[in-house]
C-alpha positions in Angstrom: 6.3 99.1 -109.7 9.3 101.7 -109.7 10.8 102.7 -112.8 13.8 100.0 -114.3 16.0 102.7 -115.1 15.4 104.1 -111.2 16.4 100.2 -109.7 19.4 100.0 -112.3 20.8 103.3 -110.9 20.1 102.2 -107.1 21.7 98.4 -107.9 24.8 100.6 -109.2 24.8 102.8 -106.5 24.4 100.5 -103.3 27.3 97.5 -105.2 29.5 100.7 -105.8 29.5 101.2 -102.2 30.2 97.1 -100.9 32.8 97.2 -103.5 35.0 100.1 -101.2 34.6 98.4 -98.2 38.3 98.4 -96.9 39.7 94.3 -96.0 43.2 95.8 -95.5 44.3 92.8 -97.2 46.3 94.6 -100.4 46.0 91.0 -102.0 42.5 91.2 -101.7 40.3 92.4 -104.8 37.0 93.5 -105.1 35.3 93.4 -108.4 32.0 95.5 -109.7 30.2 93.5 -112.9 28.0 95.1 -114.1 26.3 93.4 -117.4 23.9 96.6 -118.6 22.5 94.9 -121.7 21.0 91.6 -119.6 20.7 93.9 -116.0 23.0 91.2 -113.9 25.2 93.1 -111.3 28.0 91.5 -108.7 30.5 92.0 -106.1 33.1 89.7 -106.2 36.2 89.5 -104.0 39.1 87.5 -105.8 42.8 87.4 -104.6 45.1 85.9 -102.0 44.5 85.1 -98.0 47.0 84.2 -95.8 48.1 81.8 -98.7 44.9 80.7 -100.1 43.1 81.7 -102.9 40.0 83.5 -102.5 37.4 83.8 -105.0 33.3 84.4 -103.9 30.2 86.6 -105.1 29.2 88.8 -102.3 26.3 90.0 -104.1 24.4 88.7 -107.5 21.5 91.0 -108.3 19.4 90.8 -111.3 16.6 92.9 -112.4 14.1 90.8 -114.4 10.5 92.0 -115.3 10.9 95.7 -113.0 11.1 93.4 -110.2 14.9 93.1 -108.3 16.1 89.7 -108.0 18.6 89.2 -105.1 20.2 85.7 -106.5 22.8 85.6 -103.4 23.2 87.8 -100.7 26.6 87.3 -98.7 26.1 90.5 -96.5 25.3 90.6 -93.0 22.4 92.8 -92.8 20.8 92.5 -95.5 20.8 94.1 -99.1 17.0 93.5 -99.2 16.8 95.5 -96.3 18.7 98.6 -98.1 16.9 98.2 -100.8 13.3 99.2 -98.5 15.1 102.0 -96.9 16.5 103.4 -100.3 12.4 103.3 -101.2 11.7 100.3 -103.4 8.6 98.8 -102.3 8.6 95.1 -101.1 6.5 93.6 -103.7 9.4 94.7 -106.5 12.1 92.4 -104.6 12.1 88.9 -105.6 14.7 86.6 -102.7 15.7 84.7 -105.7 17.9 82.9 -103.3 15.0 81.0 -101.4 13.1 78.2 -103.6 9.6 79.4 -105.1 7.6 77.7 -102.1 9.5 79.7 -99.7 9.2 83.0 -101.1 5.6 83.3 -100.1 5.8 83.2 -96.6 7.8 86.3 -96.7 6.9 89.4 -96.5 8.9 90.1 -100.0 7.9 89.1 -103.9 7.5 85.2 -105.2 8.6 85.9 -108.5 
C-alpha cells in the first residue's frame, strides 16, 4: 500500500489537470472540490450549452482506508488507467463504481 499523503498529492495532481481541459465554450465551468478533511475530490463542469443547463461530475474520487475509490469515472480512457501508469499498484484502486460482486472479476481491488 502506497503512502495516503502520496495518493492525495497524485488525486490533486491528475483532477488539476481534467479541470484545464479547454471546451471553448466560455459559458462552460469546470470546478475542482477538493474536501481535504474527509479525502473526497471532483471535477465538475457547471454552466450553459447551447441554451441548456449543464451540470455533471466528471470525476468523484475518494480515498478510503489507503485504498483509491473511483466512485464515477466520466472520462474516456480511463482515470484507473492513469492512476497504474502514475505507479499506484492495482490492488490500492477500488472501481467503487461497479457493485461489490463485480469488482472481483477485475483485475483491480473489491473494496
Amino acid at each position: 500500500m502506497g503512502s495516503v499523503e502520496h495518493y492525495r498529492q497524485l488525486v490533486r495532481e491528475l483532477l488539476t489537470e481534467y479541470s484545464q481541459v479547454d471546451f471553448s465554450n466560455p459559458q462552460l465551468e469546470t470546478e475542482l472540490i477538493f474536501d481535504l478533511q474527509r479525502d473526497r475530490y471532483q471535477v465538475v463542469h457547471v454552466g450553459w450549452s447551447n441554451k441548456r443547463r449543464v451540470y455533471g461530475c466528471v470525476l468523484h474520487l475518494d480515498i478510503i482506508d489507503g485504498k483509491i475509490w473511483i466512485q464515477h469515472d466520466g472520462t474516456e480512457g480511463g482515470i484507473a488507467n492513469e492512476l497504474v501508469d502514475r505507479g499506484v499498484p492495482k490492488h490500492d484502486i477500488v472501481l467503487g463504481f461497479h457493485s461489490p460482486f463485480k469488482r472481483q472479476f477485475t483485475e483491480f481491488a473489491v473494496g
